[in-house]
C-alpha positions in Angstrom: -12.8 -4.3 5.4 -9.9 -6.8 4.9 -6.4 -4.6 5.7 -3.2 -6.4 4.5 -0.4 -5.8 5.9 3.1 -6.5 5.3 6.6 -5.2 6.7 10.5 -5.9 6.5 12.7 -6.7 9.3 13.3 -2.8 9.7 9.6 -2.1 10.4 8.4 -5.1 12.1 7.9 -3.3 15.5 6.0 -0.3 14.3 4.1 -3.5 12.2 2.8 -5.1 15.2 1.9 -1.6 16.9 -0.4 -0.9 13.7 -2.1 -4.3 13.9 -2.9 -3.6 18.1 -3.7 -0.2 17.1 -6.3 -1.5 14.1 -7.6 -3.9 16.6 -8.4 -2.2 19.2 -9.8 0.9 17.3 -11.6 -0.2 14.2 -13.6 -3.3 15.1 -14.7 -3.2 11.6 -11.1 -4.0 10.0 -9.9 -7.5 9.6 -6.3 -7.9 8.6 -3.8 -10.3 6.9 -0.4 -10.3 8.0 2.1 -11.0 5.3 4.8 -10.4 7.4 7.7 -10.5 8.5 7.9 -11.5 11.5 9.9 -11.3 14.6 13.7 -11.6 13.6 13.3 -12.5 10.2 15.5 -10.9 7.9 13.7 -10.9 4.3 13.6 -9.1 1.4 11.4 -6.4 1.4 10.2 -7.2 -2.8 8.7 -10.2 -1.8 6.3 -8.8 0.9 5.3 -5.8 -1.1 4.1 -7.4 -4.0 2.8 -10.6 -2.0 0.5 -7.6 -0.2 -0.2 -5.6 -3.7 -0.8 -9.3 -5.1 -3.5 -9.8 -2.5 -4.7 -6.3 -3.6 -4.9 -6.3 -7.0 -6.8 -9.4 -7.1 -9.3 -8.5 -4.2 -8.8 -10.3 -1.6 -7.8 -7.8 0.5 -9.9 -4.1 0.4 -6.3 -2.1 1.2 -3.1 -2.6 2.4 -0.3 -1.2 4.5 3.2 -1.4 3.6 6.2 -0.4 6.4 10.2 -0.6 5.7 12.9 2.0 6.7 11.6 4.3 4.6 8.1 3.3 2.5 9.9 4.2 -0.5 10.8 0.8 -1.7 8.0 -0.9 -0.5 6.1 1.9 -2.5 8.3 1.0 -6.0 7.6 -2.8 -5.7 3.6 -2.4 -4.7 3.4 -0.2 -7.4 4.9 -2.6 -10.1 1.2 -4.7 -9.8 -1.1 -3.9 -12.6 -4.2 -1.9 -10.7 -2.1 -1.2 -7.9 -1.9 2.8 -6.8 0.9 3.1 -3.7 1.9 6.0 -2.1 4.3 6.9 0.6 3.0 9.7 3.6 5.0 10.6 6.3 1.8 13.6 6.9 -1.7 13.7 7.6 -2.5 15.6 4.8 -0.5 13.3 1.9 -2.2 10.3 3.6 -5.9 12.3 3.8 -4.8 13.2 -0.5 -3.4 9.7 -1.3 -6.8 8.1 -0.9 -9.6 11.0 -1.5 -7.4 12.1 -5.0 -5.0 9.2 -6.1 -7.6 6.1 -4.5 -4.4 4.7 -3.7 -5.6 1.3 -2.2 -1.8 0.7 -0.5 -0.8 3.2 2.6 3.0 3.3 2.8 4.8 4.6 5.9 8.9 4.3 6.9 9.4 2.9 10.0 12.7 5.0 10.3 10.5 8.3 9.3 7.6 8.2 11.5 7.2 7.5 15.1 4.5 5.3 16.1 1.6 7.6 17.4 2.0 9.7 14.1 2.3 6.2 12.1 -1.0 5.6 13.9 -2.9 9.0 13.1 -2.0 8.8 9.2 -3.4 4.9 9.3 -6.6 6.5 10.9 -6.8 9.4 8.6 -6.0 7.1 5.6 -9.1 4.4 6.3 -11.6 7.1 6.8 -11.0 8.9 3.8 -12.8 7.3 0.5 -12.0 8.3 -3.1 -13.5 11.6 -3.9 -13.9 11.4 -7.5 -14.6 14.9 -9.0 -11.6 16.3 -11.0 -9.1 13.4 -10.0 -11.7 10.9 -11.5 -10.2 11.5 -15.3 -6.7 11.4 -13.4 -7.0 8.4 -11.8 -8.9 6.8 -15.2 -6.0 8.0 -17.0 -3.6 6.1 -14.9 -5.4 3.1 -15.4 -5.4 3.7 -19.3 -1.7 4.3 -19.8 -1.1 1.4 -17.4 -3.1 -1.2 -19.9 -1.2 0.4 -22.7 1.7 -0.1 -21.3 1.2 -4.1 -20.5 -0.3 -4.5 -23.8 3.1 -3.0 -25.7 5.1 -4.9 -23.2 2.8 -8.1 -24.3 3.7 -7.5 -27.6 7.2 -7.1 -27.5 7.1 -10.4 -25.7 5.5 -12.2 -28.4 7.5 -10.1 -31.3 10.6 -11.9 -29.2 9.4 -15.4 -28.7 
C-alpha cells in the first residue's frame, strides 16, 4: 500500500515520528512525503489537497494528513471530488472512519494528540477495511450528491461564460 503523507510546519515532528513508526512496523507500506519539511513555514491548503490530489487520482492507496489541529487539513482534503477525510483524535473514530465512512485520508492534530496515541490510531486506521453493510448506501450516497453537486456547479459555469 502506497501511504501519502503530508504535514504543516506545526506537525512536522509528529510527521517524521509517523513515517519511522510506518517503517519500522508495516513493511508492507510505502509512503510519499508531501511535506513539509524541516523549518518550512507553508500553507497548510497546498499540502492537503497535493495529498488528496495524489488520492483521488490513485496514486497513492491512503493518506495521512497532520496540522495543529487536523481540522483544516480535513476541510481542504475534503474539497477533492472522491475524497472522504476525517479527523480522529480516538481509536474508535479512527477504527469508524475507515470500516463505515471508507474515508481514504486519516487526519490527526499534532497539538491534540501525543505521539504514541498518534501512532495507535495510524495502526488501528490501516488495518481496518471498509465494512460495507448498512454504510454501503451511505457512503454511495455521498458519492451521488457529490457528482450532483459538480455537475450544477459545471453548469453554472457555463450559464456564466
Amino acid at each position: 500500500m502506497n501511504i501519502a503523507i503530508g504535514c504543516d510546519e506545526a506537525a512536522y515532528c509528529l510527521k517524521s515520528v509517523l513515517i519511522g513508526h510506518l517503517e519500522k512496523n508495516h513493511p508492507d507500506v510505502s509512503i510519499t512525503d508531501f511535506g513539509a519539511e524541516e523549518g518550512a513555514v507553508v500553507l497548510y491548503p497546498d499540502v492537503a489537497f497535493a495529498v488528496a490530489d495524489a488520492v483521488a487520482a490513485g496514486t497513492c492507496e491512503r493518506g495521512i494528513l497532520l496540522c495543529g489541529t487536523g481540522i483544516g487539513m480535513s476541510i481542504c482534503a475534503n474539497k477533492v471530488p472522491g475524497v472522504r477525510a476525517a479527523v480522529c483524535h480516538d481509536p474508535y473514530s479512527a477504527e469508524r472512519s475507515r470500516k463505515s465512512n471508507d474515508a481514504q485520508i486519516l487526519c490527526l492534530g499534532a497539538r491534540v494528540v501525543g505521539a504514541e496515541l498518534a501512532k495507535m490510531l495510524v495502526d488501528i486506521w490501516l488495518r481496518c477495511n471498509f465494512a460495507g453493510g448498512g454504510s454501503a448506501p451511505k457512503v454511495a450516497e455521498i458519492a451521488r450528491l457529490e457528482q450532483a453537486h459538480l455537475q450544477a456547479a459545471a453548469g453554472t459555469a457555463s450559464r456564466a461564460e
